[in-house]
Steps between C-alpha positions, in 0.01 A plus 500: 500500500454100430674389186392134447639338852773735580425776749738840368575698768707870430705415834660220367758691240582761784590194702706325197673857470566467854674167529693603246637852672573261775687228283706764298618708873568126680711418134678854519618454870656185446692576167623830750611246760655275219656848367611555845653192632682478131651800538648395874645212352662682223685734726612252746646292217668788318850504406660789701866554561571343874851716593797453755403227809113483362668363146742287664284299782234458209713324295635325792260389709112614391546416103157340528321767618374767274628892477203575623492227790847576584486909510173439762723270694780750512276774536402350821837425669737711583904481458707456754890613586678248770826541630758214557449333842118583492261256616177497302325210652556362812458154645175404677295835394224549243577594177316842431630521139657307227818608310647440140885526521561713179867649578817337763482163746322403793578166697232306692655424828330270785704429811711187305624855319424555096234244378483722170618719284261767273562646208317738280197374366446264829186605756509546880259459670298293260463204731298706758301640213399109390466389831423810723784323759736713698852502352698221546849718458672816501558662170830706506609723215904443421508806279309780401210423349147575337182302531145548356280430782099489566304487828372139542185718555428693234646206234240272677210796344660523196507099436142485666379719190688340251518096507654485158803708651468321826563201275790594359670629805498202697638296164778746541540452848432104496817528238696729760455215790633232311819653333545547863404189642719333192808735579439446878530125434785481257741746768410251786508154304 
């Protein structure tokens, strides 16, 4: 049928129907992604109750992480008893895992004798983790104590996954170097 110039064609409003079916499913699977990705954030950021060593090296040392960042981070390391005289890293090997001193006193000893002392809240093997060096020292527990502590592995996959953690982390361990570096200098100047 010819109406003036314009051709009508009955195919035309099945195809308008069409592209809209397509429009409204494309619109309805990103809102569910939105939905989705909205609902991660909300449970990563929610308030729950951290308790015993969790609590304590939050507040101490991973404050700027979320609960949610921080529980994944614990989730994926595992705690770790060490009896006095104990050597947890030793001079001129790789460093398979890095440690978070939560409980008791290690020293950092090279052959000079005790560069170091770490307390709770203070890393080990952070500076392999940075550099991926063998360690320069021995790390030698002076009492019992209790460390958090992740495979340099499997904190590398984690980090990989997340860059906004990964970001954070190495603030916190940039931060752990240099009260080190700073204490290092003031006991030797």
């Amino acid at each position: 049928m010819v109406l003036g110039s314009v051709i009508w064609c009955p195919c035309v409003g099945d195809m308008v129907h069409v592209a809209n079916g397509l429009y409204l499913c494309s619109y309805l699977v990103r809102m569910t992604v939105n939905a989705v990705q909205i609902g991660i954030l909300l449970r990563e950021r929610r308030p729950r109750q951290l308790a015993g060593p969790e609590r304590e090296l939050y507040e101490q040392v991973f404050s700027e992480l979320t609960p949610g960042e921080f529980r994944r981070l614990v989730k994926l390391g595992q705690w770790r008893k060490i009896d006095p005289g104990s050597t947890i890293v030793h001079r001129d090997t790789v460093v398979h895992d890095m440690q978070v001193l939560w409980q008791g006193a290690l020293e950092v000893r090279t052959a000079g004798g005790v560069i170091a002392r770490l307390e709770p809240g203070q890393f080990v093997g952070e500076m392999s983790f940075i550099s991926g060096e063998k360690a320069t020292a021995d790390v030698v527990a002076t009492e019992p104590s209790r460390v958090l502590a992740w495979s340099q592995e499997s904190l590398n996959e984690l980090l990989e996954k997340k860059p906004g953690l990964a970001f954070k982390i190495r603030g916190i361990l940039g931060r752990d170097v240099v009260a080190k570096l700073r204490a290092h200098g003031q006991s030797t100047g």
